[in-house]
C-alpha positions in Angstrom: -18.1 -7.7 1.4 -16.1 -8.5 -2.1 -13.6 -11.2 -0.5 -10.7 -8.5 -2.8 -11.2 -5.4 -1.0 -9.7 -5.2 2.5 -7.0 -2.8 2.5 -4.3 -1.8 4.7 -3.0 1.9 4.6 0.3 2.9 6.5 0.9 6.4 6.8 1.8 9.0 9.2 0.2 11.8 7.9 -3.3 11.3 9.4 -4.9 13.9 7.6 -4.6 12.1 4.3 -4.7 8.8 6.0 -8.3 8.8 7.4 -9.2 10.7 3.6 -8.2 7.9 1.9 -9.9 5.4 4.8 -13.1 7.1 4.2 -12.9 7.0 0.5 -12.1 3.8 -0.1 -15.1 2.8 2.6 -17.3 4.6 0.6 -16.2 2.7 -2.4 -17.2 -0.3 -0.4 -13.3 -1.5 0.9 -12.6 -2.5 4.3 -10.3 -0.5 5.4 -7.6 -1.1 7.9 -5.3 1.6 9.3 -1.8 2.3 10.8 -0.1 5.6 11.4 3.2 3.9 10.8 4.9 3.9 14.5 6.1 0.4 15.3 7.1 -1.9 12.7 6.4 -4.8 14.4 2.4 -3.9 15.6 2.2 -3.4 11.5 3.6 -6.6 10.8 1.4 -8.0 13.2 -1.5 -6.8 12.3 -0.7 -7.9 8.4 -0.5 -11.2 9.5 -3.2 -11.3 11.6 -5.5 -8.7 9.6 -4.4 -10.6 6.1 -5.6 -7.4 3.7 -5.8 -8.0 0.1 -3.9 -5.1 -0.2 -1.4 -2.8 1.3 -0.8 0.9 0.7 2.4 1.9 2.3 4.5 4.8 2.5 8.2 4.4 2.7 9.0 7.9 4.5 7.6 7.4 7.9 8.8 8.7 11.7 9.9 5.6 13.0 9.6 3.2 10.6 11.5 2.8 7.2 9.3 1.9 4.7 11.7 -0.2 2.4 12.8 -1.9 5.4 8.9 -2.6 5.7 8.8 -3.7 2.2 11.4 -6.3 2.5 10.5 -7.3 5.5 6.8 -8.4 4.1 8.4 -10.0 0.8 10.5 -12.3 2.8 7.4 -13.5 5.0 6.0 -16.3 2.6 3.0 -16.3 4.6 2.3 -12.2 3.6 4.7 -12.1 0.7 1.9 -12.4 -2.1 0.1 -9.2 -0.7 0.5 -6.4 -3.4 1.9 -3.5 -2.2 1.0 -0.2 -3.0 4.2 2.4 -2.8 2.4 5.5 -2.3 5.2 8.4 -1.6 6.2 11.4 -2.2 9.6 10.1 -3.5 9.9 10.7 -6.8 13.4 9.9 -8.0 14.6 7.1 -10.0 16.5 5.6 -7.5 13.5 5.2 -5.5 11.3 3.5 -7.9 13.9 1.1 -9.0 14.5 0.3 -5.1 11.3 -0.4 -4.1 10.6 -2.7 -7.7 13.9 -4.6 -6.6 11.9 -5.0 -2.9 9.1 -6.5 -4.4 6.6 -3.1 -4.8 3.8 -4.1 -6.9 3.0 -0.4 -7.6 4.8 2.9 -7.6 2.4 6.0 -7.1 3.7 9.1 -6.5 1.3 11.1 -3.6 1.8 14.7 -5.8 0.5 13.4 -8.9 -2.8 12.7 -8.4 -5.7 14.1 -5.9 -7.1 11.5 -3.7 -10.3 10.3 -6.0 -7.9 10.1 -8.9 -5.9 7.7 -6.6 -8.5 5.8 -5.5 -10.0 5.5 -9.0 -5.9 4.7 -10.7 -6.1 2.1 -7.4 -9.2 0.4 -8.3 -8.0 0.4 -12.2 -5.2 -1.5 -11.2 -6.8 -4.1 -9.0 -9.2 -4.7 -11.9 -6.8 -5.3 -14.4 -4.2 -7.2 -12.1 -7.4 -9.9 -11.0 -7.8 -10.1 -15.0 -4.7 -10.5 -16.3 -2.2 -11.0 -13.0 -0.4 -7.8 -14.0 3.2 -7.8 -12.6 5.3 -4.3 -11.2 4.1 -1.1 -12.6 4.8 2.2 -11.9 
């Protein structure tokens, strides 16, 4: 296993979480899941799990994901992880939150079908390992 491809996905909609777990193990990432229900067993299992990357949503039951966000930033043992904000939000005000968080990526869930994220995902890990890209959207 690639030493770059374990992933962690939070996100309470388990219909698209355990898509995108299979997909990205068929693309040959480790995948690690969480359904988003206690902060703290995610946290845990960051620091304990240490992915190479994190895909997070921010609207979740019991758990606000920009709370999350900062939370992992301010860890300077996690902090480095890039984040994935992959949401439904769409606004402005959003975006420009999670960037001031830390976000290393903005994805909005209705604008692309699940290959298309996984392919824009794997684009974007490419390019960031070659040329340390910093926050896009």
């Amino acid at each position: 296993m690639d030493k770059n491809k374990k992933i962690l996905i939070i996100e309470d909609d388990s219909n698209l979480l355990y898509s995108l777990q299979s997909k990205f193990r068929v693309e040959g990432f480790d995948v690690i899941i969480d359904e988003g229900a206690d902060k703290k067993e995610a946290m845990e299992k960051i620091k304990i799990l240490k992915p190479n990357y994190i895909i997070l949503d921010v609207i979740l039951p019991k758990i606000n994901g920009f709370d999350m966000l900062s939370e992992i930033k301010a860890d300077p043992y996690i902090s480095k992880i890039p984040i994935f904000i992959f949401t439904n939000l769409s606004d402005n005000d959003s975006r420009q939150k999670s960037k001031e968080l830390g976000a290393d990526f903005y994805i909005i869930k209705t604008e692309l079908n699940l290959d298309e994220f996984i392919a824009k995902f794997k684009k974007i890990i490419a390019n960031r390992d070659r040329h340390r890209m910093p926050y896009s959207v």
